[in-house]
Structures are given as C-alpha cells and as structure tokens.
C-alpha positions, 0 to 999 in steps of 0.5 A: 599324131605318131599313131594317124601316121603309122595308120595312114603309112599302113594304107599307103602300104596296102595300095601299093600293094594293091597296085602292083601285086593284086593281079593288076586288078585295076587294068581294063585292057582284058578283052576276049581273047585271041581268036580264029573262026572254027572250020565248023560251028557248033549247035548252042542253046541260049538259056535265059532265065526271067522273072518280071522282066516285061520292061526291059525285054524289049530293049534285050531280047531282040538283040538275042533273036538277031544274032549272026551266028553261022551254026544252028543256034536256039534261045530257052527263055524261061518264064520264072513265075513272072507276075508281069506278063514276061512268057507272052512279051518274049512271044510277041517279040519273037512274032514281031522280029523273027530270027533265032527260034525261041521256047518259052517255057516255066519250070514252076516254083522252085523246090525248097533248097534252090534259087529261083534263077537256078531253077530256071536255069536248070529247067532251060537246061534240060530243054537244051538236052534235047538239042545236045548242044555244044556249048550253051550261052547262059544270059539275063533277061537285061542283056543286050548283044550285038550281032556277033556276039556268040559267034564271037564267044565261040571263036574264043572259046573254040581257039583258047579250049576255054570250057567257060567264058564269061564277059563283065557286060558293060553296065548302064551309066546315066543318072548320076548316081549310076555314074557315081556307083556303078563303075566303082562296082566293076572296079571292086569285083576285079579287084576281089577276083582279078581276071587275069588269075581267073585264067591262069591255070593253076590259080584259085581264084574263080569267077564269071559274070553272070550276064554273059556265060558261055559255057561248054555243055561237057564242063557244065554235066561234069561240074553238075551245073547248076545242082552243085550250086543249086542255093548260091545266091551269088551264082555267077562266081559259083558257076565258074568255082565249080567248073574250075574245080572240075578241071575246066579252064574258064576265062573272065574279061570287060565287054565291048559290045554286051551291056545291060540296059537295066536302068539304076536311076536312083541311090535306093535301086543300087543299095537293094542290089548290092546289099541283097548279095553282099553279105552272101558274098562274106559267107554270112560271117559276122568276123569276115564282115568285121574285118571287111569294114576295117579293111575297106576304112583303112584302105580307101577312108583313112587317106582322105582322113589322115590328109583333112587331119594332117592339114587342119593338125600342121602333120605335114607326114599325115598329110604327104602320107594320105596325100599319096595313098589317096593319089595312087588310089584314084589313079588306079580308078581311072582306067575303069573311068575311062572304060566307061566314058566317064569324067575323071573327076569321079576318081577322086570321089571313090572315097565316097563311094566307099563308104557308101558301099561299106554301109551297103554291107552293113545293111546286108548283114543287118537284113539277114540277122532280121531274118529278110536274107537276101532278097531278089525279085519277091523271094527272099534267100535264107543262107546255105546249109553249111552242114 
C-alpha cells in the first residue's frame, strides 16, 4: 500500500500543479478582448476551404453571407474535390439568400507534399490577392456566425494590434456522447496550450482554433502561410506557430456567438476525429506516445483507483489522497461545464473520458504503424518529412 500512496500523492501533486501553475488553463472567463470600432474598416476576404460538405452547408453558409460587416467584405469557398456536390449547394445559397459576394472555385488535387485543406486554403488565398485585403478570415465549411462576428473580430484585432485572432468555436453538444466527449476535448486542448500564454508576448506556447482564424494578410506573407505548413495535419496550431515565429502577436479565446453545427451523434464519429490527429499531435513519436499514456493514467486514472483501492484495502491515506486528487480535478472541470450548458454531474465522469481519450491515442498510433496515417475526408496523411 506505501507504494499506491506515494503513487496517488504523486497525482495529488501534479493537479495542483496544474490548478495553479499551468496558465489557468481550466478557466473559461477569456473571451474577445477588449475592443473599440476602427474609424475605418478594412476590406477581408473570408476563405473557407470544403471537401463534401453539402450536409451542413446550410445550416453555416448563410450565417457567413449575412455578416453586418461596414467595410467591403468577400467569401472564397473552395470546392475540395467534394464528391457530394458542395461548389453547387454554396451557389445556390448564395442565389437563395444573397448578401456577401461569393467565388466558388477548386484548386484540383493537391500536390504531393500538401494537405488537401491547405491546398485549399492557398488556392482561396491566392484569389483573396486580387482584393489585397487586409485581414482575411480563415473558417470551416461547418461554422456558423452570428451577424457581428467579423466585425467584432476586426474590432479586436484593430485595438489590441493582434496580427492573429482565433476563437475556439462553441462545438455541438446534443447526444450523449457529445455531451460526454466534446466539453472534455475543449478542456484538454487549453490545458496543452493554455490561452492566456498563447497571448502573453514573449511566451512560446502558440495555438488557434481552426474554425475561427482572423488573420492579418502582411502576417500570414511574412510567415509564408500556408507554404510553411503545407503537410501539417494539425494546422490550426501550426498556423498560429508560424506566425508567432515571425514576430506576429496572436490571440486565442472560447467563443460566444461561433458554433460548429457538425453533428457527433455516436462514440465511432468523435474517435475517427480524434484518433485521425492525436498522434500527429505527439510528433509520431513512440517515447512521446508512451510518456502521454503514463502521464494521463497518473493524472487523471489513479485518484479514482487509489480511492476504490484504498476503500476496499481499509488505506484511508490512499483513499484521503485520491479522494482529494480527484476532487480538485472535477473541480476544474466545471467551468467548461458550465460554458457549455451542461450538467455538473459530468465532472466527476472525466475519468472516464480519459480513458477513452487515452485509447483514442492509441488507436492513432496504431493507424500510422499500419501504415493509414491520419485520415480525413477520403485521404489519408503519411507523416512529415523530418529530414
């Protein structure tokens, strides 16, 4: 038993660790920043790269053709080799409800070397040229606006001098696995990058939200966007690595009025999400992979373990000490709860989730020693030349 509890005391440790020296991670109060309305807008073009996205088209394209935006304003929908029909739902959108003007265009297959959604991007960026924009709004096919949204990101962008500005769009939450997976996802992407070291200059932690990325057209020539990320399959993190690099101040918070309206509705439709990426996310390295299964079972299985363990055992300090681990992690659970209008009875369920997302790593790495890499949309992703 001496070994479970200096086991479980080591966990206890690391979350209060966590609690008070990893960013705040676990916070959700950072929202847009602080902003006043420009004495002039500035021209953007809104690239949004779609492969086979006919199905939620509707539901997220008309959101971009109503945007309330005072300067003059463009969207570039670029048709990805979509089987589905995509290029002609987003023409007869654009027919149906008017506003922003919108290109259709396809850029081809991509060139070995790219990702097809950076492909896309560049292409939709090299129509935006001919505008010479400003700032251009990069957005996924399955993202929906309110009206002010890009005014709203240019106000933030114009007052802080952000050269980035990217908002974790609120994700769907409706089935029960959503519920379960989804808020857990957000909570564990700001504790890998928390977002207030994302925007304190200075900081080496960089990273956007690929749904939601305003950037400013002089950042994205200088970081060679997207040619410098050109076979990331995790771009959004990229992106914002790259431009920090250059000198580019950048800036990542939770959305209030930016949702995805792609649906989850069962456990199979978020693994193949995050096992597609999650061992891109680990460099496609075997030791990194190992230390992450170690980490997140010492973290986030062993309090709920050591409590079982010491209860059944009669070790009341390995039952005190996961009792306690455990607590401090639910507890800073509950603001992304809350953010996302759920129950508070998930927090003490983000064991479970854990694990699940543990095995979705796994699986990831499995997929690439297979030799399925990370696959996306009908294209499967080897990983980056290193050399």
């Amino acid at each position: 038993m001496d070994v479970v509890v200096w086991i479980t005391a080591a966990s206890l440790a690391a979350w209060l660790w966590l609690l008070l020296c990893q960013g705040f991670f676990w916070r959700t109060d950072l929202r847009l920043p602080p902003r006043t309305e420009p004495g002039s807008w500035p021209d953007v073009c809104i690239v949004v790269p779609a492969r086979d996205e006919a199905e939620v088209l509707p539901d997220s394209l008309p959101s971009l053709l109503a945007q309330d935006y005072p300067g003059r304003a463009e969207i570039f929908l670029v048709d990805d080799g979509s089987s589905d029909g995509t290029g002609e739902v987003a023409r007869t959108l654009s027919e149906r409800f008017g506003g922003l003007p919108l290109t259709v265009d396809s850029p081809g297959e991509p060139p070995a070397g790219w990702t097809g959604k950076l492909w896309a991007v560049r292409h939709g960026i090299g129509l935006a040229r001919a505008r010479d924009p400003e700032f251009l709004l990069l957005t996924d096919a399955d993202i929906a606006h309110e009206p002010d949204s890009l005014r709203e990101l240019v106000a933030a962008a114009r007052t802080g001098g952000f050269d980035l500005v990217s908002q974790m769009a609120r994700l769907r939450v409706e089935s029960v696995w959503e519920r379960l997976v989804v808020p857990a996802f957000v909570y564990f992407f700001a504790q890998l990058y928390p977002f207030r070291r994302i925007t304190r200059q200075g900081a080496r932690t960089a990273a956007a939200a690929g749904g939601c990325v305003l950037l400013r057209t002089e950042a994205a020539e200088r970081a060679r966007i997207p040619d410098a990320i050109r076979q990331a399959v995790i771009d959004d993190v990229s992106l914002a690595r790259a431009v920090k690099r250059s000198g580019g101040r950048i800036w990542l918070g939770l959305a209030e009025r930016v949702d995805s309206v792609r649906p989850y509705p069962r456990l199979a439709d978020l693994w193949r999400m995050v096992s597609r990426s999650a061992y891109a996310q680990l460099r496609h390295n075997p030791l990194v992979l190992l230390a992450t299964v170690l980490g997140l079972a010492l973290v986030y299985l062993v309090p709920p373990a050591a409590l079982f363990v010491g209860l059944f055992s009669g070790s009341a300090p390995a039952a005190l000490l996961g009792v306690l681990a455990w607590a401090v992690m639910a507890g800073t659970y509950i603001p992304m709860l809350r953010y996302y209008r759920q129950t508070l009875w998930l927090a003490p369920l983000l064991p479970f989730t854990a694990l699940l997302y543990l095995l979705m790593t796994v699986d990831s790495a499995v997929q690439h020693y297979r030799g399925q890499g990370a696959a996306w949309k009908g294209r499967t992703y080897a990983a980056p030349d290193r050399g």
